[in-house]
N, C-alpha and C positions, 0 to 999 in steps of 0.2 A: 325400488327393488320389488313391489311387489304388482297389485294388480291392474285393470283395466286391460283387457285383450293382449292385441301384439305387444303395447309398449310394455305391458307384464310379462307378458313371456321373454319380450328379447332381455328384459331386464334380470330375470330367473337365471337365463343362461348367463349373463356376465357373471353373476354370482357366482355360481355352481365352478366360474375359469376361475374366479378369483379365489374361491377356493383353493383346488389346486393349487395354485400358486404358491398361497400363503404357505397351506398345510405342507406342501415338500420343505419349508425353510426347517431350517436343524435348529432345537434349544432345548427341548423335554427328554430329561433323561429315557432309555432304553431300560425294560426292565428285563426283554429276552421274550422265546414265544411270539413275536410281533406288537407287543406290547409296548407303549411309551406311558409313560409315568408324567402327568401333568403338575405334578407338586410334590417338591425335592423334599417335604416333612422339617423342613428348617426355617423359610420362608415364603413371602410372597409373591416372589418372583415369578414372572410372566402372566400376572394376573393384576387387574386392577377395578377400584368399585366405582357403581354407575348408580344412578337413583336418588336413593336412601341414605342417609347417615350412619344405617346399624355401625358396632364396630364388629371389627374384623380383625384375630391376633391369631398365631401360630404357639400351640401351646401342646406338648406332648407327644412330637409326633404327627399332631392333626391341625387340620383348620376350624378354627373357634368364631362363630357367629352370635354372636348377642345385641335382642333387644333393645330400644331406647326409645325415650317418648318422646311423641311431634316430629315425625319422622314417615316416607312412606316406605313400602315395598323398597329393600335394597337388596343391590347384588355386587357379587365378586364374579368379575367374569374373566376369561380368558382374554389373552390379548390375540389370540390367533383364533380364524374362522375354522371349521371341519365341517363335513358333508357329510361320507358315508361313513359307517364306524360302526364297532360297540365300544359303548364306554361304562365302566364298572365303577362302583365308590361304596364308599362304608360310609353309613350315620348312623349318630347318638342323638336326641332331642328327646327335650323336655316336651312333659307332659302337657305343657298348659299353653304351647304354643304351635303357628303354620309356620312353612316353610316348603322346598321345593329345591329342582336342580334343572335350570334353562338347560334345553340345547335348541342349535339351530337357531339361536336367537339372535336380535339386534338394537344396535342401540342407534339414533342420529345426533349429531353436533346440532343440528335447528330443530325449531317444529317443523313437524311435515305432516301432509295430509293425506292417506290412504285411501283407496277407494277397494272396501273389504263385503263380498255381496252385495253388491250394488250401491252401497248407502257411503257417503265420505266418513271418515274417522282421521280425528287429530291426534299423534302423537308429541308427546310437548319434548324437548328437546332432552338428551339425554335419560329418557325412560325406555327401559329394556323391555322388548316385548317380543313373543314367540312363546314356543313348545315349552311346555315346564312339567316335569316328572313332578307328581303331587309328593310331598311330606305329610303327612297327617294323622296327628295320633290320636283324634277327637275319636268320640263315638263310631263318627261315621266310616272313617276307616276307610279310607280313598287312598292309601298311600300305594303309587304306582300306576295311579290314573293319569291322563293328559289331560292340564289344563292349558287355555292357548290365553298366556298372559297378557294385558291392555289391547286385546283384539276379540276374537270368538266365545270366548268362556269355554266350558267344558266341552274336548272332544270325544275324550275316552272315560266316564266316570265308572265307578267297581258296583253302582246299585245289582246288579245280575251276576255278580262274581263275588260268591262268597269265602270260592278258597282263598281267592288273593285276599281279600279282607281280612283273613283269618291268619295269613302270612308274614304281619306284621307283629313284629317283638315290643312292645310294649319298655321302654324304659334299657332296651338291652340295643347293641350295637347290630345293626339289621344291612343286605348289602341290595343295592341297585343296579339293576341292569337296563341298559338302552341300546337297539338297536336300530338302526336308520340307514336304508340304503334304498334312493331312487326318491319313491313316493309312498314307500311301505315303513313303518314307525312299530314298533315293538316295543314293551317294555317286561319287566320281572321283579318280584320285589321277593327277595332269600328265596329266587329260584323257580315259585310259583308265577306262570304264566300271569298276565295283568290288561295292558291295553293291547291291541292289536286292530291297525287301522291305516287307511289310506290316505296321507293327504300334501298336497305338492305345494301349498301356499311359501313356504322358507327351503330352499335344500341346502342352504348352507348357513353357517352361523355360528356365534362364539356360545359357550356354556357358562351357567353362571348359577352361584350358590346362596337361593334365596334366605334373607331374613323379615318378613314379614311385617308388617307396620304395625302397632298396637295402639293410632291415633293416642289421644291425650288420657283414657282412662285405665288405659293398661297400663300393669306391672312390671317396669324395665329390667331386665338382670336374667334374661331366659334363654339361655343357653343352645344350639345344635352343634355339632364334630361331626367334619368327615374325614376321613382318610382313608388311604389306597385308593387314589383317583387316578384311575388308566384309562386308554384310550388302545384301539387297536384301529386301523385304518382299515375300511373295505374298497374292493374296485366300482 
């Protein structure tokens, strides 16, 4: 599905049908406004995890991501693909730890071998990789940048945006915006503008609510919540 010339592009487009496709089937609640509601606040339904171990509980309303060691990068993702959209969510995260929200993303049953800028790249089977809206409550304060997960690294970081750095609530429940329609990528974090950029590598993909790996010397037990995760479908 992704590059190498033609057989990249013709592969783009099946996606982009296969979208469609998925994305018209009915399961996600309606919230009204155009709005569909991806998670009923009861359970995990229509969603499931790829990667990593973290665990994953519904607890209050929200979805609960925590921590554990020997473990890598894990996600909760959707079981249906989306293209165009905004999609909105609320998180909570602890201080002491990364995190993030896929879109556009994918995962494979096998390894397979990418050809990303010229150079081959392995993806080992079931590791989720694509667009990921940053979490980050570190210093540096990137929460709302694009980072482009087990592929490019950083496409949109906030070093030259200091409002959006500054736009992040510290310890308090903070809300995200993305928006994706074509090859144009948007994102928001509680409203202040953040990445804005162009890039056509994935236009379609499931979403997925990272919990971060803290290899063997990390402290397991750290916490992120989201809730109110909508989605609005664009043309």
């Amino acid at each position: 599905m992704k590059k190498t010339e033609f057989i990249g592009a013709f592969a783009v487009a099946l996606a982009a049908a296969g979208c469609l496709v998925i994305a018209g089937c009915a399961s996600p609640q309606q919230s009204g406004g155009g709005w569909t509601s991806l998670f009923d606040g009861q359970s995990l339904d229509g969603w499931e995890q790829h990667s990593g171990k973290a665990e994953y509980r519904v607890e209050d309303g929200c979805i609960v991501g925590k921590t554990v060691a020997n473990t890598g990068n894990s996600f909760l993702c959707t079981k249906r693909n989306f293209s165009n959209f905004v999609f909105e969510f609320e998180f909570k995260v602890a201080t002491n730890m990364n995190s993030g929200v896929q879109f556009r993303s994918e995962w494979f049953d096998e390894e397979k071998t990418l050809t990303i800028d010229g150079k081959p790249k392995k993806i080992p089977a079931d590791r989720v990789h694509g667009y990921q809206y940053e979490i980050d409550p570190s210093s540096r304060a990137y929460t709302g940048g694009v980072y482009d997960e087990a592929r490019r690294g950083w496409l949109a970081d906030l070093k030259e945006k200091e409002a959006s750095r500054k736009a992040f609530k510290q310890g308090e429940w903070n809300q995200g915006r993305i928006e994706c329609r074509g090859d144009s990528i948007k994102t928001w974090i509680n409203g202040v503008p953040a990445a804005d950029f162009k890039d056509s590598m994935t236009l379609c993909g499931v979403f997925g609510l990272q919990v971060h790996g803290i290899g063997k010397k990390g402290v397991p037990g750290s916490e992120i919540r989201w809730r109110n995760i909508r989605i609005k479908k664009l043309k």
